[in-house]
C-alpha positions in Angstrom: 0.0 0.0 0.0 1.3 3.4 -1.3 2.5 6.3 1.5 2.1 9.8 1.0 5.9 11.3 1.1 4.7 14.5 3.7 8.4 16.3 3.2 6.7 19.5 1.3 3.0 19.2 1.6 3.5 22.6 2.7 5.4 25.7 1.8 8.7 25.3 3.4 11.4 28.8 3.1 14.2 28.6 1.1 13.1 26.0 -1.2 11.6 27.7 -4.2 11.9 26.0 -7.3 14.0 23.2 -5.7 14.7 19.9 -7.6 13.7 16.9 -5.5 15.1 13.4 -6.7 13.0 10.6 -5.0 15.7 7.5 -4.5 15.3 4.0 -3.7 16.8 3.4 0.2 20.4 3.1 -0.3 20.5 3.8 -3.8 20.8 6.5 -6.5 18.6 5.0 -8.3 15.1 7.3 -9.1 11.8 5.2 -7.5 8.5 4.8 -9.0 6.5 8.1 -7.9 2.4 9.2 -8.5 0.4 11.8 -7.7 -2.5 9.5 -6.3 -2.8 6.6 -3.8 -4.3 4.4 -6.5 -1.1 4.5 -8.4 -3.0 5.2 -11.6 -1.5 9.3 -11.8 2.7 8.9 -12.4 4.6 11.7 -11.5 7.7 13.6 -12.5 10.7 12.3 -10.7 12.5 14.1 -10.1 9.9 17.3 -9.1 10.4 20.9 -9.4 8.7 22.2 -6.2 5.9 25.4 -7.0 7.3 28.4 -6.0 6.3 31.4 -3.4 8.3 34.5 -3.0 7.3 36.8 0.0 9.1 39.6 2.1 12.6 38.1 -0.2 12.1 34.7 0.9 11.2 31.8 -1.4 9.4 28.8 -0.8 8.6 25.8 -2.2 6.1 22.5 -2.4 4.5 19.7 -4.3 2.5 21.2 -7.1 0.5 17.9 -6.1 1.0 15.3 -3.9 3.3 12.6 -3.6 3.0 8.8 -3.4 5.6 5.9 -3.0 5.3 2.2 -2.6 8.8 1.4 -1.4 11.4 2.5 0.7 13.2 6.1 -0.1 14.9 8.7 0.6 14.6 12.1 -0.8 17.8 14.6 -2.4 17.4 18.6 -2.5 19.1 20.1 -5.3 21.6 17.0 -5.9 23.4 18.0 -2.6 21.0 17.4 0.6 19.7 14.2 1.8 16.9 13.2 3.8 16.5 10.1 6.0 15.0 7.3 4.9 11.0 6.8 4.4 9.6 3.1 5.2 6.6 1.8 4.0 4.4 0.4 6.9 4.2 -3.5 5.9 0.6 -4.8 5.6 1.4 -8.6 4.8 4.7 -10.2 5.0 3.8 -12.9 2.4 7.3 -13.8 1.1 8.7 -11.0 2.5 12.0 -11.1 4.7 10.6 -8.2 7.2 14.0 -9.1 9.5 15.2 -5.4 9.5 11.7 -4.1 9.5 10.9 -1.8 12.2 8.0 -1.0 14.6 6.9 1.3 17.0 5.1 0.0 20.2 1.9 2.4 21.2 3.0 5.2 23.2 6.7 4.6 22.6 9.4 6.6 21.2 11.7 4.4 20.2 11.5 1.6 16.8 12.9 -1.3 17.1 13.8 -3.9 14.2 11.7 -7.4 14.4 14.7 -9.3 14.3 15.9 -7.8 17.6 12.2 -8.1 19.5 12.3 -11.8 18.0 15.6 -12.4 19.9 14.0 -11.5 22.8 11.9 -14.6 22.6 13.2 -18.3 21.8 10.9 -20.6 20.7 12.8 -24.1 22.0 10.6 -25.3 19.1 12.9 -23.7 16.6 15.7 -26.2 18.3 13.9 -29.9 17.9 11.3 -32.0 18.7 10.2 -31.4 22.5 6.8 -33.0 23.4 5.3 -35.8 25.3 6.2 -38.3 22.1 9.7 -37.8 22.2 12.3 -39.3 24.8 13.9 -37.5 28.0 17.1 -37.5 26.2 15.7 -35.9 23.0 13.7 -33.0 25.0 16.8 -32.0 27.0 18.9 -31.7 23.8 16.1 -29.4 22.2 15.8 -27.6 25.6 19.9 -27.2 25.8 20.1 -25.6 22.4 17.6 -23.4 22.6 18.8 -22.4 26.1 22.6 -21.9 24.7 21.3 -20.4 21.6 19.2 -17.5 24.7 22.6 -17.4 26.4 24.9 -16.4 22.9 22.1 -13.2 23.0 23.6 -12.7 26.4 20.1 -13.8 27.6 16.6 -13.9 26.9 13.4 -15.7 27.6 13.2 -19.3 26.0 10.0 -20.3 25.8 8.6 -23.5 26.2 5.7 -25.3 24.9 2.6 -26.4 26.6 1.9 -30.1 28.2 3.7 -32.8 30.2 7.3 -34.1 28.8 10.1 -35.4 30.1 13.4 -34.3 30.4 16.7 -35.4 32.6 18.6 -31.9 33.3 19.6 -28.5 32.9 21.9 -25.8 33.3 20.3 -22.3 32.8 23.0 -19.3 32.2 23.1 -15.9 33.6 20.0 -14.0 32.2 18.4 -16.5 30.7 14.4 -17.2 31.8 12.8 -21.0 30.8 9.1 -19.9 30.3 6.3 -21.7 30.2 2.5 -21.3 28.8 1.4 -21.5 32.6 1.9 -23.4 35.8 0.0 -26.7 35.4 -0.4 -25.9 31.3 3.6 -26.4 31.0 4.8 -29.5 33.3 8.3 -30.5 32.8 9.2 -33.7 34.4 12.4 -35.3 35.5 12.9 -38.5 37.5 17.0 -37.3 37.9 18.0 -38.2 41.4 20.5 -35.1 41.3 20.3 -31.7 40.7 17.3 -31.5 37.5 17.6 -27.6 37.0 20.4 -26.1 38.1 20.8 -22.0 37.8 24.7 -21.3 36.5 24.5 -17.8 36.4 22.8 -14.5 38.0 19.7 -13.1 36.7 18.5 -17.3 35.8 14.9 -17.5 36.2 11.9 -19.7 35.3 8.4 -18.6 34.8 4.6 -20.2 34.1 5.1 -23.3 34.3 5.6 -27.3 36.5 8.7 -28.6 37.6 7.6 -32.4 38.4 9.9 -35.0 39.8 7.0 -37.9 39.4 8.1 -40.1 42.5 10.5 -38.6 44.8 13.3 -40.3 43.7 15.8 -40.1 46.4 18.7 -37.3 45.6 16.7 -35.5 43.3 16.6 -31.4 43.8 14.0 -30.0 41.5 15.9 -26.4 41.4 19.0 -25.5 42.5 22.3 -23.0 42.7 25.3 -21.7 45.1 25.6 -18.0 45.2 23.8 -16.8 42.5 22.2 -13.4 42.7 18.7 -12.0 41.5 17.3 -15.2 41.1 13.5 -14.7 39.4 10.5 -17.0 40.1 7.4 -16.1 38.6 3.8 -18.5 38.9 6.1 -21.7 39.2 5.2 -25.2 41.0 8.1 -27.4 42.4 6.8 -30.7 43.5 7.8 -34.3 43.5 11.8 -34.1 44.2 13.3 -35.4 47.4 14.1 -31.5 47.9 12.0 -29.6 46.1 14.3 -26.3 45.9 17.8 -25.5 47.0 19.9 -22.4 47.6 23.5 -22.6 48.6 24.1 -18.7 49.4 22.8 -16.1 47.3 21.2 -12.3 47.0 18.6 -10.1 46.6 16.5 -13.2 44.5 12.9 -11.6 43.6 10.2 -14.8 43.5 6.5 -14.5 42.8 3.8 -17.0 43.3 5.8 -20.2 44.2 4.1 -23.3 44.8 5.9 -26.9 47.1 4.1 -29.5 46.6 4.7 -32.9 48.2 8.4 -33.0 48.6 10.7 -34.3 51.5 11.8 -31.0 51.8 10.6 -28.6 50.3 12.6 -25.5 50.6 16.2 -25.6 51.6 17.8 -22.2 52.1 21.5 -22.0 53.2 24.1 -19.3 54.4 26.8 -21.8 53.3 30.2 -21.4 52.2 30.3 -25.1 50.6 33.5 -26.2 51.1 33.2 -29.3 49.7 33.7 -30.1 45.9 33.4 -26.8 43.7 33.4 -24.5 46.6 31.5 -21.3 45.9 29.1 -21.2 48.3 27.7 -17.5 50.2 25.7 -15.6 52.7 21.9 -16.1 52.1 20.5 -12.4 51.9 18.2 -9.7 50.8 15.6 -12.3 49.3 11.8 -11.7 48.5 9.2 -14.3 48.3 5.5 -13.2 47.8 2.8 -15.2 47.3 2.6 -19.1 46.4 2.2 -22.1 49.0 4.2 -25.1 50.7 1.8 -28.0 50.8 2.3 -31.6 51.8 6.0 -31.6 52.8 6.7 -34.7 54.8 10.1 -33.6 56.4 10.7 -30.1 55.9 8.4 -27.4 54.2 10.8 -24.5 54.3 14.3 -24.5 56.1 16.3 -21.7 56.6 19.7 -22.5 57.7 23.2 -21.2 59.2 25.7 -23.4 58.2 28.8 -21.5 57.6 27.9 -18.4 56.1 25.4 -15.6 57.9 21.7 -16.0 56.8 19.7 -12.8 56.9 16.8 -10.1 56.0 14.9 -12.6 54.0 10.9 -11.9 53.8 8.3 -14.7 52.9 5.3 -12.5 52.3 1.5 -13.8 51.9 2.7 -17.8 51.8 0.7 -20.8 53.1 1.9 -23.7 55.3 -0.5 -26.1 54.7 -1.2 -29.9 55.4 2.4 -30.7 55.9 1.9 -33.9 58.0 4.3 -35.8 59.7 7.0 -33.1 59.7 8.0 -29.4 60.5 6.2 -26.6 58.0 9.3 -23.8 58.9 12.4 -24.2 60.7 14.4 -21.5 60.6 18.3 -22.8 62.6 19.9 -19.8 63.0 18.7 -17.2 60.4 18.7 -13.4 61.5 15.9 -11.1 60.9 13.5 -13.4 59.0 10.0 -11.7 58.0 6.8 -13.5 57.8 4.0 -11.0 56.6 0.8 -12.3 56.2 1.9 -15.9 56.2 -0.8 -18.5 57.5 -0.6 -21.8 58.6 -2.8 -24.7 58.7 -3.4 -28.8 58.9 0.3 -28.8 59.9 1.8 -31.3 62.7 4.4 -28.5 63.5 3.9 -25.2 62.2 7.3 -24.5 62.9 10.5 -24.7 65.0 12.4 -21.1 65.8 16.1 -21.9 67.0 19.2 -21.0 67.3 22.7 -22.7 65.1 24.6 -25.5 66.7 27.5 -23.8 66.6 28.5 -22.2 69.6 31.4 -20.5 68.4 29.1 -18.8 65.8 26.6 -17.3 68.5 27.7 -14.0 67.5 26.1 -15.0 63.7 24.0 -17.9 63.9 21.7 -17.0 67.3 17.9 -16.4 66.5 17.2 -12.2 66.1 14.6 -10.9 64.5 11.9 -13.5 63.1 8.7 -12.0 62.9 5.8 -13.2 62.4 2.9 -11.0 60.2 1.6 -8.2 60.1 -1.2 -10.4 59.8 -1.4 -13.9 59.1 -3.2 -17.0 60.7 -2.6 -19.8 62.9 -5.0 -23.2 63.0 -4.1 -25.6 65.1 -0.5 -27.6 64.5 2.4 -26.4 67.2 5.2 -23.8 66.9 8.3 -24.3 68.7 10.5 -21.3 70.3 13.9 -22.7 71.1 17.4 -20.7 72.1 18.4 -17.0 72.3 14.7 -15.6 70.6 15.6 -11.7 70.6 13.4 -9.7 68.9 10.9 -12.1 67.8 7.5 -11.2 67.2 4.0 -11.5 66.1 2.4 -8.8 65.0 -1.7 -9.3 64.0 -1.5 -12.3 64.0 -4.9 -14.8 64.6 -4.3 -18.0 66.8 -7.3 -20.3 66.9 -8.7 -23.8 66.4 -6.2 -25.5 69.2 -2.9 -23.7 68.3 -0.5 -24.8 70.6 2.8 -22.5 71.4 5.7 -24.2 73.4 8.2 -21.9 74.4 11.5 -24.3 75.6 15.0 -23.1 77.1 14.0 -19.6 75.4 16.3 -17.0 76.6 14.2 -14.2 75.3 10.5 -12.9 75.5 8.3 -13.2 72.4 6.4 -10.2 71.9 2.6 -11.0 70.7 1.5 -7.7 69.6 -2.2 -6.9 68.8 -3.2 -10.4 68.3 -6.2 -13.0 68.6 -6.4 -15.9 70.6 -9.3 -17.9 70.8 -10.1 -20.2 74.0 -8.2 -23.2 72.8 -5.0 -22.1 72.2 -2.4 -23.3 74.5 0.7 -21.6 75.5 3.5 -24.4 76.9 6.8 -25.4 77.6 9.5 -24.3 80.6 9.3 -20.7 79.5 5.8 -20.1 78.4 5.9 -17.1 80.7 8.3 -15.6 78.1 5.1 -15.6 76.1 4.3 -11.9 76.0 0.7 -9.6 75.0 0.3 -5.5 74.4 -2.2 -3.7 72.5 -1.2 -0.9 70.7 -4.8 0.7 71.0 -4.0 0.4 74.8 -0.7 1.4 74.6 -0.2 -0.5 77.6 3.4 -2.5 78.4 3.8 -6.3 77.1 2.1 -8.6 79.8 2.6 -12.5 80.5 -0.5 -14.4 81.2 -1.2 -17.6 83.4 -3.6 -19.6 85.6 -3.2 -20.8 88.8 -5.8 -23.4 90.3 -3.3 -23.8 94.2 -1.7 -21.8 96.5 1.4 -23.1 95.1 3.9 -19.7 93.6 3.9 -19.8 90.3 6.4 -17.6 87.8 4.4 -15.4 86.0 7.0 -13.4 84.5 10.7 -14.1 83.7 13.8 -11.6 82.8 17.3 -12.4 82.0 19.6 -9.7 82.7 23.3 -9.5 80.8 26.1 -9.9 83.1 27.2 -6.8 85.0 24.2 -4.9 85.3 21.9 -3.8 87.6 18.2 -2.5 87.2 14.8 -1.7 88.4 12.0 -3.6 87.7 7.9 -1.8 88.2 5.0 -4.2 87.8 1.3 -4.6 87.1 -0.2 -7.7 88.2 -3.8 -8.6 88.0 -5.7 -11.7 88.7 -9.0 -12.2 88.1 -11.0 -15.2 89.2 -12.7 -17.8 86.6 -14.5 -19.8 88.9 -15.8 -16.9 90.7 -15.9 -13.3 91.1 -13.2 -13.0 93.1 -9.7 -10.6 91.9 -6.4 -9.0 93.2 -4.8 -5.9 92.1 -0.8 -5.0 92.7 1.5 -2.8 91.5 5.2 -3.5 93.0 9.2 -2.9 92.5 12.3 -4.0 93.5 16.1 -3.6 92.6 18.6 -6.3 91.4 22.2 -7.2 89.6 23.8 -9.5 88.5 27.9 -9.2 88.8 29.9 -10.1 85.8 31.1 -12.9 84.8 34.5 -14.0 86.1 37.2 -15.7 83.7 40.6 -17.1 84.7 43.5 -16.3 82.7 47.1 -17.9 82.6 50.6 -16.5 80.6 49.9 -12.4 81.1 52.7 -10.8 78.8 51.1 -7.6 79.7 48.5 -6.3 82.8 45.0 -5.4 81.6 43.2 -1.9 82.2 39.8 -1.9 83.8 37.5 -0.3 80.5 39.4 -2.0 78.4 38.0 -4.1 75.8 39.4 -7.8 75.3 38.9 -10.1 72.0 39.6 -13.8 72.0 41.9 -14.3 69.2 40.1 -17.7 67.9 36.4 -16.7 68.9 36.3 -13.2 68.1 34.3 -12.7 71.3 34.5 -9.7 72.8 34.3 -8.3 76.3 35.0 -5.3 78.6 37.1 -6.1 81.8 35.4 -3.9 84.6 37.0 -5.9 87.5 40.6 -7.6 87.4 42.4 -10.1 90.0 45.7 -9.9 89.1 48.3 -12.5 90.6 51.1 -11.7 88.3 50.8 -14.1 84.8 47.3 -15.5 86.4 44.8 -14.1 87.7 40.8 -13.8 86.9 38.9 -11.1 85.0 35.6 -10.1 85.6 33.6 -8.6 82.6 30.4 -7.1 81.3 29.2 -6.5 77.6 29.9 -10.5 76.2 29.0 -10.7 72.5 29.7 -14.2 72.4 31.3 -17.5 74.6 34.9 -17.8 75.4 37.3 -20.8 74.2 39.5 -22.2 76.7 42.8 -21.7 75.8 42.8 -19.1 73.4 44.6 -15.7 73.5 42.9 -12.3 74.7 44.1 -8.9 73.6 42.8 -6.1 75.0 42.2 -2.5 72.9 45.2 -0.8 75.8 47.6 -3.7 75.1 46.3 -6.3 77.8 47.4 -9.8 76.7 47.1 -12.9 78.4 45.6 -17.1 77.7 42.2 -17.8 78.4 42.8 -20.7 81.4 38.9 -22.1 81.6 35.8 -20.8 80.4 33.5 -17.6 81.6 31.5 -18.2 84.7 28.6 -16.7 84.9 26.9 -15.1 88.1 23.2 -15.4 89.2 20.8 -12.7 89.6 20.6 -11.6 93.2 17.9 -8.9 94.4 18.1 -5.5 95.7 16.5 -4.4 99.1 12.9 -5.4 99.8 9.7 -5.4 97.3 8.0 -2.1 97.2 3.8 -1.8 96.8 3.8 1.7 94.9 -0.4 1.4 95.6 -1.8 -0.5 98.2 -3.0 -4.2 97.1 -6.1 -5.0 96.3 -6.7 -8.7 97.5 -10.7 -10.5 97.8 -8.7 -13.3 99.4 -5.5 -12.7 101.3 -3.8 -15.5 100.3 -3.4 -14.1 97.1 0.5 -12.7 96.5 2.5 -11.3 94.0 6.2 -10.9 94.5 9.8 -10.9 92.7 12.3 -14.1 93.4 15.6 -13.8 92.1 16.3 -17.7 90.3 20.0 -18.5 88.8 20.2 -16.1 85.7 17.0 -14.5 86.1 14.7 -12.4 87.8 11.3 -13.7 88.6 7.7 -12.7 88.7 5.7 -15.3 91.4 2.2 -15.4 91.7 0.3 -17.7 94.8 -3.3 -18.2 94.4 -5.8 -20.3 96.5 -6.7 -23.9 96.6 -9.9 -24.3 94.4 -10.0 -21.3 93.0 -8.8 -20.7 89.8 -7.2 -17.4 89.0 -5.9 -15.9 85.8 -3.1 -13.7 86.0 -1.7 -11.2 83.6 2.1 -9.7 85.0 3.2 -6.7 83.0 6.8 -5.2 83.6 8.8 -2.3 82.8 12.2 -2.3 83.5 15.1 -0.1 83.9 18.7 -1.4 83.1 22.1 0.0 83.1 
């Protein structure tokens, strides 16, 4: 279809009776020209433009107007060339339209079809891949079109729809195996190794089923060691021994991911992999929204210290659901884990929250940070708080239908911030008292909660100062009575400390300074000496601030030039209280066997409550403390 060349449709200065040559793209050679879009009116070519002289300045244009079928360019006076004038294409019937160029709606810049077609590879283009062909045929398809994506220096290769086999893969840095859809593309692999592994940044897959048929043992359905901005988008992982596993990596972006019916599901790693190939990395600044983890029988999703630190990642709007038989989340020693609007449900254990298992590492691989929501639901299943547990909270978050929390050996209290529990939920374990409410609305100070049914004293409350300090603690304690009408109001305080702990050291080259800082050569730890016992080259420290243990044996430097040999490890000193409990309002007691008071208990400082035999009393202990 003829275009009309628009150059001098109207009078343009200083061309007045200008000789216009109309050349075919490239060429000198003159193109076919008319004066109508019909082609039936041929025109001069070249043209003399019509002429207009005003105020000494000439101007020219078309005497009539100009058509072209092809592509040209236009030359003024034998010296000046225009660009080059396309004609739109209307069918590309054996037509090589490679260099032709289009311009998206809205856009400002063309682009030639062969470069938006690189974009796209169409593993079809590479050899047979369907359900007919065999494993080993589809993978060779699948590799050259995936090496053919990664010679473009990445693209998207896209894959058909339905359910084929394949054995494995290695996808290149920015190079994204697309599907037609999760469940519409289902790529299957009964590999007991790795079946996709990621080899370079920026790998991704998208739309479509990753299917490992029967679990074979050994088999990881997606895998890689420190690669960075990783991209999921509406994938399903399910069938593999291990569904999906990271070795180290960053700032990963994942959308919609689905973990169905593996061992384990999701195995994240800060790991340094020293084994075969090396390579490993710190786990960090990753971002799943949206997707589920169903049916895991081992694991659903593990987040793991094992050598390298593991921290900030977010799992945002995910299900834990129906995984029987096993643990939903465990996160061993990851720092500052996010959970927003999570849920879980039909689980054994929702999850278990501890710390690393090694000790040397506590300065790395010690729980801070998890939290749970905003938002998100609990039904039934139990979750498991284990270890250090600083800074770990729930934040709107719904526990009902027999939800059962067990707070064991945690050194910590767990915030539960403005959420719902219904009447089934249990809170249990050694340290349930750890378990802590507040209401934002209210404003009011986090509270413990527990029942008494004896006049037996019962910790309410528990606080573990750091070595070397001393505080004040102010409480609110209120019981009310559930077989009755019965209550007690206090409000009490009370000083304590706790010395710091003592180490012995052996081989002193040089005296330490109290204020000084020490740091264990091997450990790293770190300490300041506020108390020192010096017998010459022994003697025994005592110190405050601890970031981590100790190791027998190894050497201490101190930040004034204190050096000396660790000879034992640190002792640490119990809690002891400060003068006598204060009332700061008189109590308010129906029976007067009720009591509330402090007790001071190896590490920690204690809230007791005592109630009365037969009646059963729910308390709610809420502290503030001071600490220096």
């Amino acid at each position: 279809m003829p275009i009309r060349i628009g150059d001098f449709d109207i009078w343009r200065a200083g061309f007045a009776n200008a000789s216009v040559a109309i050349q075919k793209a490239g060429t000198t050679t003159l193109a076919s020209v008319w004066h109508n879009e019909a082609k039936t009116q041929v025109a001069p070519n070249p043209i003399t433009l019509a002429s207009l002289f005003k105020n000494d300045i000439g101007y020219g244009k078309w005497p009539s107007p100009v058509y072209v079928d092809e592509a040209v360019s236009l030359r003024v006076n034998s010296v000046d060339e225009t660009a080059i004038v396309r004609v739109p294409l209307t069918t590309l019937d054996a037509q090589n339209a490679s260099k032709a160029t289009v311009l998206p709606a809205g856009a400002s810049l063309a682009r030639e079809l062969e470069d938006i077609a690189a974009d796209e590879i169409h593993a079809e283009d590479f050899g047979a891949i369907n359900s007919a062909q065999s494993a080993a045929t589809n993978n060779a398809t699948l590799n050259a079109a995936i090496s053919a994506a990664a010679a473009l220096g990445g693209a998207d290769v896209l894959v058909p729809e339905g359910a084929y086999q394949f054995t494995s893969l290695s996808i290149p840095t920015g190079v994204v195996l697309r599907g037609r859809g999760r469940g519409v593309t289902i790529m299957q692999s009964q590999t007991a190794d790795k079946v996709i592994t990621f080899s370079g940044d920026r790998a991704g897959l998208k739309e479509l089923t990753l299917d490992g048929i029967n679990l074979q043992v050994g088999s990881i359905g997606l895998y890689w060691k420190a690669k960075h901005e990783t991209r999921l988008n509406n994938v399903e992982i399910k069938r593999f021994d291990t569904g999906w596993q990271a070795k180290g990596g960053r700032r990963g972006c994942w959308n919609y991911v689905y973990i169905d019916n593996c061992a384990n599901g999701v195995d994240w790693r800060g790991d340094n992999d020293t084994g075969a190939g090396g390579g490993g990395d710190e786990f960090r600044y990753n971002y799943w929204k949206g997707g589920r983890v169903t049916a895991c029988t081992a694991v659903g999703v593990h987040l793991e210290y094992v050598d390298k630190k593991i921290f900030n990642n977010t799992i945002c709007e995910v299900g834990f659901e129906s995984n029987v038989g096993g643990t939903a989340l465990k996160v061993n020693g990851a720092r500052f884990t996010e959970l927003p609007g999570c849920w879980w449900s039909g689980n054994t254990n929702n999850w278990l929250i501890q710390d690393g298992t090694d000790v040397t590492k506590s300065d790395q691989n010690t729980i801070v940070g998890v939290q749970f929501g905003p938002g998100g639901s609990v039904s039934g299943g139990i979750g498991t708080f284990n270890g250090r547990c600083q800074a770990v909270l729930a934040n709107r978050v719904e526990f009902w239908n027999s939800a059962i929390l067990t707070l064991a050996l945690t050194e910590n209290e767990i915030l539960a911030l403005d959420c719902l529990e219904d009447g089934t939920v249990t809170i249990t374990g050694s340290d349930s008292q750890r378990w802590l409410r507040a209401s934002s609305e209210l404003g009011d100070a986090p509270g413990s909660f527990g029942v008494t049914t004896d006049a037996t004293p019962t910790t309410a409350y528990r606080f573990k100062p750091d070595p070397g300090s001393v505080g004040v603690i102010r409480s609110t304690v209120v019981a009310q009575q559930r077989n009755g009408i019965q209550i007690a109001v206090y409000m009490i305080a009370r000083g304590f400390k706790r010395p710091g702990s003592t180490l012995d050291y052996s081989n002193q080259t040089q005296n330490f300074t109290l204020g000084e800082v020490i740091t264990g050569q091997t450990s790293g730890a770190t300490a300041r000496v506020i108390g020192d016992t010096d017998g010459g080259t022994t003697g025994t420290l005592v110190l405050k601030d601890i970031t981590k243990e100790i190791l027998n044996g190894e050497t201490l430097i101190g930040s004034n030039g204190g050096q000396a040999q660790a000879n034992g490890v640190l002792v640490h000193q119990n809690v002891a209280l400060l003068g006598s409990t204060t009332s700061l309002i008189a109590a308010v007691e129906d029976d007067a066997n009720c009591a509330a008071d402090y007790a001071a208990s190896g590490f920690e400082v204690q809230g007791r409550v005592t109630g009365v035999s037969a009646k059963t009393f729910e308390w709610t202990w809420k502290a503030e403390v001071v600490l220096s």
